[in-house]
C-alpha positions in Angstrom: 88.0 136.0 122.0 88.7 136.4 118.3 87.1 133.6 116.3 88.7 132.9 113.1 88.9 130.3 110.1 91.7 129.0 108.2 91.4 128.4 104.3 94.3 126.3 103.0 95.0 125.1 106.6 97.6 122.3 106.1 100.0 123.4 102.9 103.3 124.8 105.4 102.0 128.7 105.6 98.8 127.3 106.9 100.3 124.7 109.2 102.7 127.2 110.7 99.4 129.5 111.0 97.6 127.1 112.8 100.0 126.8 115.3 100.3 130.6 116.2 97.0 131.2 116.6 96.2 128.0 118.5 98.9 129.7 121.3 97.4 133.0 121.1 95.6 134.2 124.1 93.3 136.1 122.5 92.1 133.8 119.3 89.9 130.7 119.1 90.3 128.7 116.0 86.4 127.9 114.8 87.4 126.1 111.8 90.5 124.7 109.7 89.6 123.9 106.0 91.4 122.3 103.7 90.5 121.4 99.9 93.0 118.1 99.7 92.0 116.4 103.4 88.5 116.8 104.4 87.3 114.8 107.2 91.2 114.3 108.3 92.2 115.0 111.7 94.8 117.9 111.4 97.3 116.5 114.1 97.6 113.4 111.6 98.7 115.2 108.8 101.2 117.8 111.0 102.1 115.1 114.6 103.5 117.9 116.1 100.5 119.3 117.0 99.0 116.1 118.6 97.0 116.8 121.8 96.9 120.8 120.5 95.5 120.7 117.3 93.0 117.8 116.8 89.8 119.2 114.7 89.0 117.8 111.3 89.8 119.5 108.7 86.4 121.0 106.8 85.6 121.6 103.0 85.5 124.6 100.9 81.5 124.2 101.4 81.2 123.7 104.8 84.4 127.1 105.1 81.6 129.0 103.3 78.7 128.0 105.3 80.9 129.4 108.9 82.3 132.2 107.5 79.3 134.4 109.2 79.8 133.1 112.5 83.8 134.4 112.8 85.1 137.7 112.9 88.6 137.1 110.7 89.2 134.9 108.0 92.5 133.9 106.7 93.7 131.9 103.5 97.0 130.9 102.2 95.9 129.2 99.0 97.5 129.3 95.1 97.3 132.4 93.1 94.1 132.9 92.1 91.9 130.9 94.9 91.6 133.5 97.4 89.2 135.8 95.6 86.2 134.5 96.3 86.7 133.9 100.0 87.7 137.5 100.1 84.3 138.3 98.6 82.7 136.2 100.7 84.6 137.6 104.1 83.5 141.3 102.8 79.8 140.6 102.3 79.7 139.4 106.0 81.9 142.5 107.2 84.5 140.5 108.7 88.2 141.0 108.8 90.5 139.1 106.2 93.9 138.5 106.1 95.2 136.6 102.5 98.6 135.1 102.7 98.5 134.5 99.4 98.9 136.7 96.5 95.8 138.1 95.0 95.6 141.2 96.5 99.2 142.4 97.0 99.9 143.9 93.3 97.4 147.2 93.0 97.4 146.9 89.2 94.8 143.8 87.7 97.4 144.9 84.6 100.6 143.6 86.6 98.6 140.6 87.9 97.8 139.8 84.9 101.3 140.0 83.3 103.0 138.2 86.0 100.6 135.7 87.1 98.6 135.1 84.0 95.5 135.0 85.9 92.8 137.9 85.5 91.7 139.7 88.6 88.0 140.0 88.4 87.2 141.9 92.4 88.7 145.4 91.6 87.0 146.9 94.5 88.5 144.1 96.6 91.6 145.1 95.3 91.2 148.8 95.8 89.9 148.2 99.5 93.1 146.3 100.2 95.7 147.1 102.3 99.8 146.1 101.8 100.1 144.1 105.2 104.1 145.2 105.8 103.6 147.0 109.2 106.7 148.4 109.6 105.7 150.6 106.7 101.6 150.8 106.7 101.1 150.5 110.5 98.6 153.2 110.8 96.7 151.8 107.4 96.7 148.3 108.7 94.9 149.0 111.8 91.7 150.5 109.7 91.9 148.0 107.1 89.2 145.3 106.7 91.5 143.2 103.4 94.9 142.8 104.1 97.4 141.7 101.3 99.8 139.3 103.3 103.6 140.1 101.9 105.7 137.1 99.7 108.2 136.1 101.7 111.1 137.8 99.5 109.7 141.0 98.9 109.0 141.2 102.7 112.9 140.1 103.0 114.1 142.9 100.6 111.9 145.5 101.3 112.7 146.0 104.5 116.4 145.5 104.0 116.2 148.4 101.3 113.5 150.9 102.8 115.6 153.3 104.6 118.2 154.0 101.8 115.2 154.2 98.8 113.2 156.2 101.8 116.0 158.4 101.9 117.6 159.0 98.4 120.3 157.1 98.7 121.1 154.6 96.1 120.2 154.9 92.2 116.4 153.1 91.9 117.6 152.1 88.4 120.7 150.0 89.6 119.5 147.9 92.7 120.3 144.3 92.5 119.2 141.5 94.7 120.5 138.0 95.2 118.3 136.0 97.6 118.4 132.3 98.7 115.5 130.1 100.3 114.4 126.9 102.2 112.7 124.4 99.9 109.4 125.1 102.4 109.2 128.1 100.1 107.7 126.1 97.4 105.2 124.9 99.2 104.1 121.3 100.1 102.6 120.1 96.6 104.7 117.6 95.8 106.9 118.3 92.1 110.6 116.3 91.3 112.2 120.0 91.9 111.4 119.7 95.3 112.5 115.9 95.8 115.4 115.1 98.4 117.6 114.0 95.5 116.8 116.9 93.8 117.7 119.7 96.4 119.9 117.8 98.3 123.6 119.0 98.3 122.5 121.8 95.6 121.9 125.4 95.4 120.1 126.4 92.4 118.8 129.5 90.8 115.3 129.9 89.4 112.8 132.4 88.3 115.6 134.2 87.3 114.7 138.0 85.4 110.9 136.1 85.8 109.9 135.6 89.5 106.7 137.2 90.1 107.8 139.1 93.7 109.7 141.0 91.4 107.1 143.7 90.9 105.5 143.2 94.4 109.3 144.3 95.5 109.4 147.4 93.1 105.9 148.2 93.8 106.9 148.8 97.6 110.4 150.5 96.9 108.2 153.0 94.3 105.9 154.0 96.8 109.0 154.7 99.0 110.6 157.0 96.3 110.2 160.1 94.4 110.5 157.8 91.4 109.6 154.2 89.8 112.0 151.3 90.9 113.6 149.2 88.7 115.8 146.2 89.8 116.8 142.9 89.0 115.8 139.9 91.5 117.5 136.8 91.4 115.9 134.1 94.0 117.9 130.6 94.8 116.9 127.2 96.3 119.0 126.0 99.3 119.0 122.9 101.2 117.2 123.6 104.2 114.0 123.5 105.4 113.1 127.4 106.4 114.7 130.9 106.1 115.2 133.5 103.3 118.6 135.6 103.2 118.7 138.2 100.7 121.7 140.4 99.7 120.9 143.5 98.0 123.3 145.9 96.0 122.7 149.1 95.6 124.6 152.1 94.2 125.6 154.8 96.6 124.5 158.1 95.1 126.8 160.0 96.9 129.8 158.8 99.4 128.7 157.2 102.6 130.3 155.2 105.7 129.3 152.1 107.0 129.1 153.7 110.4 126.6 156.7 109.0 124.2 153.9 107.4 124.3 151.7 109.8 123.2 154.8 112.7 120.2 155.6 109.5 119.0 152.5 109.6 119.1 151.6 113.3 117.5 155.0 113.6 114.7 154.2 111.0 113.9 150.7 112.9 114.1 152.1 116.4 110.7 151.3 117.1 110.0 148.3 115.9 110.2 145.5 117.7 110.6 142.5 115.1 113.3 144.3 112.7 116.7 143.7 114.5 119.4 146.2 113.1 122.7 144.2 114.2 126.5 144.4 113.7 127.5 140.8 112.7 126.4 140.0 109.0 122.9 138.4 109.9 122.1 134.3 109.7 118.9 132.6 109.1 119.7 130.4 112.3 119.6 133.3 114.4 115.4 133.8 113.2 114.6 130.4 112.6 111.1 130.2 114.0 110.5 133.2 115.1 108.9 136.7 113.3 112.4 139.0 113.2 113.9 140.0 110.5 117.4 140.6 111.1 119.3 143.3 108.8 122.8 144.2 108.6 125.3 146.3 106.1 128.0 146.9 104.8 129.8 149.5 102.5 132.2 148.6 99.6 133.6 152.1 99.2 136.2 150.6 95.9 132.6 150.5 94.1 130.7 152.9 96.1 128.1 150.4 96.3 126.2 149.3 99.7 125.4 145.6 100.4 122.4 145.1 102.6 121.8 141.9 104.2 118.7 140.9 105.9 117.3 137.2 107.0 113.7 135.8 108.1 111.9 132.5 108.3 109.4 132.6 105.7 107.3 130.7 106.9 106.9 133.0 110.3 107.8 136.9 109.2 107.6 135.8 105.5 103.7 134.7 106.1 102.2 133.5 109.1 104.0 135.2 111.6 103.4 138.9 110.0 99.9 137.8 109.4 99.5 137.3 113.1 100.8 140.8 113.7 98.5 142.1 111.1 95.6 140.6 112.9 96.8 142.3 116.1 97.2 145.7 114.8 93.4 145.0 113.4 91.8 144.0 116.5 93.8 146.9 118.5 96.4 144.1 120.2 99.2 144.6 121.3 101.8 144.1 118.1 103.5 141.3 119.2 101.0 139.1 121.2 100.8 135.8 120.1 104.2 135.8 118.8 107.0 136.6 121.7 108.9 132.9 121.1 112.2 133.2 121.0 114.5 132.3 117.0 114.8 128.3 117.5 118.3 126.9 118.1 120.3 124.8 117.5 
């Protein structure tokens, strides 16, 4: 069995984390830490997992002291918190997974820019490894530091991979529109996140500002024979889970919705959680589960393409593809742990 440890255990990445690897047959959960509830029996704070889930949840302190006696450790903490338990995981050569952010941007320069925070563990960040195994499969499964995606860039990427992969669109004139659940934000309470407040309202934020933006040109660069520009635009719905993101981008050279859509079912033939369908894709139809559905279509008046894609991001957006990480790292098969079927209605 795979022992592991949970940092940041009850905010919603960590809850839905908790769950997963409490079902997975090959995974024994050896601790569950959480800075805001120590001593609290996690089934109090989350009743859904009463008679599955009922440890007490253990300090930062007593996290450190265990961290030997596991063989992965995973943390989905606030910018910024994850470095020293990443430090900690390498010095006692055991796997780690951060859902977080601290590793996913390869320049400290970027991290610095768009999340004001300096980046002090540049060998950390050199041993990482971008956790989007659709596109770093075969890195993943050596990898001992594995950079969890955001939830957007996760979204977009893979809605935009085959055409950037494949010259297709202009890199300087991609636009994406993308609309989440309020679990997004996290469960730290703030009036923007309020019932009231979100309730019967879709609002923009982060807007030309939102720091998946260079985590989401980062990937498309290493795609292409050139740096990626674009413009990211994310939105606050009322609902609980699910990212759907629209991208736009600008056909280089004339193309039918029937060619792109054989590209990319071609491109995603072998991969299990990326669902290349007909009908314009739904969060509904993901809700709870790790897929990532993706559909097209081809406004020739503009000779632009519009690529839809939809996840739960709290399963493919972070737990769930950090459960697939941890599979491709312990040599499991991919989707083990995580064959539930979308939840509806």
């Amino acid at each position: 069995m795979i022992k592991a440890g949970i940092i940041g255990s009850t905010g919603y990445s960590g809850e839905e984390l908790t769950g997963l690897l409490y079902k997975h047959p090959n995974v024994e959960i050896d601790f569950l830490c959480s800075h805001s509830y120590v001593g609290e029996n996690f089934s109090s704070l989350y009743g859904n997992l009463r008679r599955f889930v009922d440890e007490k949840c253990v300090s930062d302190e007593e996290a450190f002291k265990r961290i030997s006696d596991i063989d992965i450790l995973f943390t989905a903490l606030p910018s910024g918190k994850a470095l020293e338990f990443g430090k900690s995981a390498m010095e006692n050569k055991i796997k780690f997974i951060d859902i977080g952010s601290d590793f996913r941007l390869k320049s400290k320069e970027l991290y610095r820019e768009w999340y004001n925070l300096e980046h002090n563990y540049l060998d950390l960040l050199e041993k990482s490894v971008y956790g989007l195994p659709e596109l770093n499969r075969s890195k993943i499964k050596e990898a001992e530091l594995i950079a969890n995606p955001g939830c957007y860039p996760t979204a977009s990427t893979l809605a935009l991979a085959p055409l950037i992969k494949n010259n297709m669109i202009d890199t300087k004139n991609i636009i994406i529109d993308a609309k989440s659940g309020v679990s997004g934000a996290g469960r730290k309470a703030s009036i923007g996140n309020l019932f009231v407040e979100c309730n019967d309202s879709i609002k923009a934020y982060g807007v030309a500002s939102h720091r998946h933006t260079p985590e989401i040109e980062q990937n498309l660069s290493e795609l292409s024979s050139e740096d990626v520009k674009l413009t990211f635009t994310p939105h606050l719905v009322p609902m609980s889970r699910g990212i759907l993101s629209v991208c736009y981008g600008k056909l280089l050279a004339e193309a039918t919705q029937e060619n792109l859509m054989n590209l990319y079912k071609d491109f995603y033939k072998n991969e299990y959680f990326v669902r290349v369908i007909d009908e314009l894709p739904e969060t509904r139809w993901v809700k709870g589960s790790n897929f990532c559905d993706i559909s097209l279509r081809v406004d020739s008046r503009t000779n632009r393409v519009i690529v839809i894609s939809a996840i739960d991001n709290l399963v493919k957006g972070a737990a769930g593809q950090a459960v697939q990480n941890m599979n491709l790292m312990f040599g499991l098969k991919e989707d083990t742990g995580l064959e539930a079927t979308p939840i509806f209605p």
